[in-house]
C-alpha positions as CSV (number, residue, x, y, z in Angstrom):
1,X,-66.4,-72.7,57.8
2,X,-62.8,-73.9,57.1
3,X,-63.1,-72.3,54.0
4,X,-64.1,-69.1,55.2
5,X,-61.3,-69.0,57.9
6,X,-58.7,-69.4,54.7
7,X,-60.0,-66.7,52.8
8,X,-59.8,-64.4,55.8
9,X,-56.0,-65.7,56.7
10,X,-55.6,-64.5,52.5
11,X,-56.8,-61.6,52.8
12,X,-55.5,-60.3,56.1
13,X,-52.2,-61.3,54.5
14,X,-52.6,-59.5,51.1
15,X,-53.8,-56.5,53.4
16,X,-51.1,-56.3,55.4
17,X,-48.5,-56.6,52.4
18,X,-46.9,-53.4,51.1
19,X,-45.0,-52.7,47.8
20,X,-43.0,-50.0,46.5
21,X,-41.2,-48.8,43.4
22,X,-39.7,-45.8,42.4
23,X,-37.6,-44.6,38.6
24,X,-35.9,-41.3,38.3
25,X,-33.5,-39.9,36.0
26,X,-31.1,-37.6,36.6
27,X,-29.8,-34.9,34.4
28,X,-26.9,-37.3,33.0
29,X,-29.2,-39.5,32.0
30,X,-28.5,-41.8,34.7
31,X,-31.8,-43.6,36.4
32,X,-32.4,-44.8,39.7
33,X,-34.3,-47.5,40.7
34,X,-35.6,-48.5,44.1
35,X,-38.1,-51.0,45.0
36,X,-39.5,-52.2,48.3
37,X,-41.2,-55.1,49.6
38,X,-43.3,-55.8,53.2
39,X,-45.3,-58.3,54.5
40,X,-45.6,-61.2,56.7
41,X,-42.3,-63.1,56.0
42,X,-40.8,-61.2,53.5
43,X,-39.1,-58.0,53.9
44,X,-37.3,-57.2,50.2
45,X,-35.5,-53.2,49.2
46,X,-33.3,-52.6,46.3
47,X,-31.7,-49.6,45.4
48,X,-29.5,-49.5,42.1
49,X,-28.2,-46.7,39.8
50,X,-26.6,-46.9,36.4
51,X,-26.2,-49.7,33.9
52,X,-26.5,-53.3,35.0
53,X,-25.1,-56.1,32.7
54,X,-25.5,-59.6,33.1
55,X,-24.7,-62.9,31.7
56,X,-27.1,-64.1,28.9
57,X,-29.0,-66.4,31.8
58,X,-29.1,-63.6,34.2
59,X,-27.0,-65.4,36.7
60,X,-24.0,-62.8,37.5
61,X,-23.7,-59.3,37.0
62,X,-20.7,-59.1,34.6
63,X,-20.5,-55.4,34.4
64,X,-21.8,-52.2,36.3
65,X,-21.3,-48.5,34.9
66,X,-18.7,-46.5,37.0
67,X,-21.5,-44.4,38.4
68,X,-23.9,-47.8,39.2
69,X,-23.9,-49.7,42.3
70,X,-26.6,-52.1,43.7
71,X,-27.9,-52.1,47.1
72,X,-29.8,-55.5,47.8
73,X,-31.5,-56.0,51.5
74,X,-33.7,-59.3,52.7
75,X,-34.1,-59.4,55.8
76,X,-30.8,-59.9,57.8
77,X,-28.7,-60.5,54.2
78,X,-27.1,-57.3,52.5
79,X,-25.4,-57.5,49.4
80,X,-23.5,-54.8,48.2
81,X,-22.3,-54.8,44.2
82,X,-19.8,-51.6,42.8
83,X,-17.6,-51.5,39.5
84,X,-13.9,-51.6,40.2
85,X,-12.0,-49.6,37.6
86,X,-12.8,-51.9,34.7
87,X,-16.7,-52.0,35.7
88,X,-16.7,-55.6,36.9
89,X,-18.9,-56.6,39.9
90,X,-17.0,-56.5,43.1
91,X,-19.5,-58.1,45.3
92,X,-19.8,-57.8,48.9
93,X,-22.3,-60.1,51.1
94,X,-23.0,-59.7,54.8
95,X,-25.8,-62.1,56.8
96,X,-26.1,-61.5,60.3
97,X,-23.2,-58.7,60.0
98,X,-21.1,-61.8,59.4
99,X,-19.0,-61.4,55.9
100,X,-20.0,-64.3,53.3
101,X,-17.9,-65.2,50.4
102,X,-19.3,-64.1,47.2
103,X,-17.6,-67.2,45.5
104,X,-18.8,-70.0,48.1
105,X,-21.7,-71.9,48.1
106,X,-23.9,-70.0,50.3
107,X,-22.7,-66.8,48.8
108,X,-23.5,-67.8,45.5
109,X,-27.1,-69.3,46.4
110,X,-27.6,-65.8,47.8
111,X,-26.2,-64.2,44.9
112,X,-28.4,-65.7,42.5
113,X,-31.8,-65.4,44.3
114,X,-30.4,-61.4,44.1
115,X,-29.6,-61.1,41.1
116,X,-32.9,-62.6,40.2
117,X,-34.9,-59.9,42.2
118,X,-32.5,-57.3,40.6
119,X,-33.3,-58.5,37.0
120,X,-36.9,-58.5,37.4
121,X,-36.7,-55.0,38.7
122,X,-34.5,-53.4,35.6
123,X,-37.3,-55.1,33.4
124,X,-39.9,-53.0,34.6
125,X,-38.1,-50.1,33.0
């Protein structure tokens, strides 16, 4: 019986989840990406445009295209990444509307869980 009950929690769970993602490319050449994820606990978008470049362990962004930016959203943490004028990463973290230091501790743990979901979604092409 126990068994059955954990298979229905499972299910019900994967049922209620819901998954997005979305490529385009523009007449520049320039794609957009935008990915979405719902469920119980977990409520994930990205939106990105232009070229992403990171670090060779995929830890920091190290440059964006002039035309790229990054939207990141989970739950009540927003990060916001743009290229100043020599297309480094100006980073910009909000939780709770309260602003986060990109360079602190808690700004970098956020940071690199990000840029982790970001890197998986520029692999998928």
């Amino acid at each position: 019986m126990r068994t059955i009950a954990i298979v229905l929690v499972a299910a019900f769970t994967l049922a209620s989840c819901n998954f997005t993602y979305k490529m385009e490319k523009d007449d520049k050449g320039s794609i957009y990406r935008e990915t979405s994820e719902s469920g119980p606990g977990r409520n994930l978008k990205i939106e990105m445009t232009g070229e992403i470049y990171f670090n060779d362990n995929k830890t920091q962004i190290t440059e964006i295209s002039e035309d790229g930016y990054v939207e990141y959203r989970k739950g009540k943490v927003h990060i916001d990444i743009e290229p100043d004028d020599n297309k480094r990463a100006i980073v910009t973290i909000t939780e709770n509307g309260k602003t986060i230091a990109a360079d602190s501790e808690k700004g970098m743990e956020l940071l690199t869980e990000a840029i982790g979901h970001i890197a998986e979604l520029l692999d998928k092409g």
